[in-house]
C-alpha angles and dihedrals in degrees: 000000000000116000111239113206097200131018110185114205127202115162134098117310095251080052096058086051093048096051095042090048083061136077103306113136094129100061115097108188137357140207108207109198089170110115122213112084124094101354097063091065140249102350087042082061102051082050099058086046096064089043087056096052092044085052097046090046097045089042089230110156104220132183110208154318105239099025128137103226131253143281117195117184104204104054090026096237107164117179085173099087 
Protein backbone atom coordinates (compact mmCIF):
# COMPACT_ATOMS: atom_id res chain seq x y z
CA UNK A 1 0.00 0.00 0.00
CA UNK A 2 1.28 3.19 -1.07
CA UNK A 3 1.99 5.86 1.86
CA UNK A 4 0.11 8.83 1.36
CA UNK A 5 1.81 12.02 3.04
CA UNK A 6 -1.60 14.39 3.14
CA UNK A 7 -5.25 13.50 2.88
CA UNK A 8 -7.38 16.65 2.78
CA UNK A 9 -10.61 16.19 3.91
CA UNK A 10 -13.23 18.07 3.22
CA UNK A 11 -16.73 16.34 3.95
CA UNK A 12 -19.27 16.50 6.89
CA UNK A 13 -17.94 15.99 10.27
CA UNK A 14 -19.71 12.10 10.79
CA UNK A 15 -17.78 11.57 7.17
CA UNK A 16 -14.37 12.41 8.42
CA UNK A 17 -15.08 9.67 11.43
CA UNK A 18 -16.25 7.24 9.18
CA UNK A 19 -13.27 7.41 6.85
CA UNK A 20 -10.65 7.59 9.70
CA UNK A 21 -12.40 4.55 11.46
CA UNK A 22 -11.41 2.66 8.12
CA UNK A 23 -8.40 1.24 6.72
CA UNK A 24 -5.94 4.11 6.89
CA UNK A 25 -2.84 3.17 8.03
CA UNK A 26 -1.13 4.65 5.31
CA UNK A 27 -2.17 8.24 5.76
CA UNK A 28 0.42 10.47 7.66
CA UNK A 29 -1.08 13.63 8.27
CA UNK A 30 -4.46 15.36 7.41
CA UNK A 31 -5.81 18.62 6.90
CA UNK A 32 -9.31 18.49 7.71
CA UNK A 33 -11.13 21.63 6.15
CA UNK A 34 -15.11 19.72 7.24
CA UNK A 35 -17.13 22.11 10.16
CA UNK A 36 -19.00 20.81 12.41
CA UNK A 37 -17.21 19.72 15.11
CA UNK A 38 -16.61 21.81 18.26
CA UNK A 39 -18.00 24.91 17.29
CA UNK A 40 -21.56 23.70 16.82
CA UNK A 41 -21.88 22.92 20.59
CA UNK A 42 -22.17 20.18 22.73
CA UNK A 43 -22.82 17.08 20.06
CA UNK A 44 -19.74 18.91 17.58
CA UNK A 45 -17.73 18.25 20.52
CA UNK A 46 -18.46 14.64 21.19
CA UNK A 47 -17.73 14.40 17.89
CA UNK A 48 -13.89 15.97 17.93
CA UNK A 49 -13.34 13.96 20.66
CA UNK A 50 -13.73 10.99 18.99
CA UNK A 51 -11.65 12.43 16.03
CA UNK A 52 -8.87 13.12 18.56
CA UNK A 53 -8.75 9.57 20.02
CA UNK A 54 -8.95 7.84 16.13
CA UNK A 55 -6.13 10.05 15.39
CA UNK A 56 -4.24 9.32 18.36
CA UNK A 57 -4.84 5.78 17.87
CA UNK A 58 -4.07 5.68 13.98
CA UNK A 59 -1.05 8.01 14.61
CA UNK A 60 -2.21 10.16 11.94
CA UNK A 61 -0.81 13.79 12.47
CA UNK A 62 -4.00 16.27 11.47
CA UNK A 63 -4.32 20.16 11.28
CA UNK A 64 -8.16 21.28 11.96
CA UNK A 65 -10.80 21.07 11.71
CA UNK A 66 -11.70 23.81 10.46
CA UNK A 67 -8.54 24.74 8.77
CA UNK A 68 -8.11 26.05 5.58
CA UNK A 69 -5.38 24.06 4.25
CA UNK A 70 -1.66 24.98 3.58
CA UNK A 71 0.75 26.84 0.99
CA UNK A 72 4.20 26.19 1.29
CA UNK A 73 6.28 27.92 -0.75
CA UNK A 74 9.24 25.84 -0.98
CA UNK A 75 7.94 22.51 -2.05
CA UNK A 76 4.86 24.27 -3.69
CA UNK A 77 2.10 22.33 -1.65
CA UNK A 78 -1.11 24.24 -2.08
CA UNK A 79 -4.44 22.70 -0.20
CA UNK A 80 -6.24 26.08 -1.37
CA UNK A 81 -7.30 25.03 -4.59
Amino acid sequence: MDKIDIAVFAVPAPTVLEILNGPVENIKGAIIISSGFREIGPEGKKIEILLKGILEMKGVRVMGPNCLGIYDTASKVDTFL
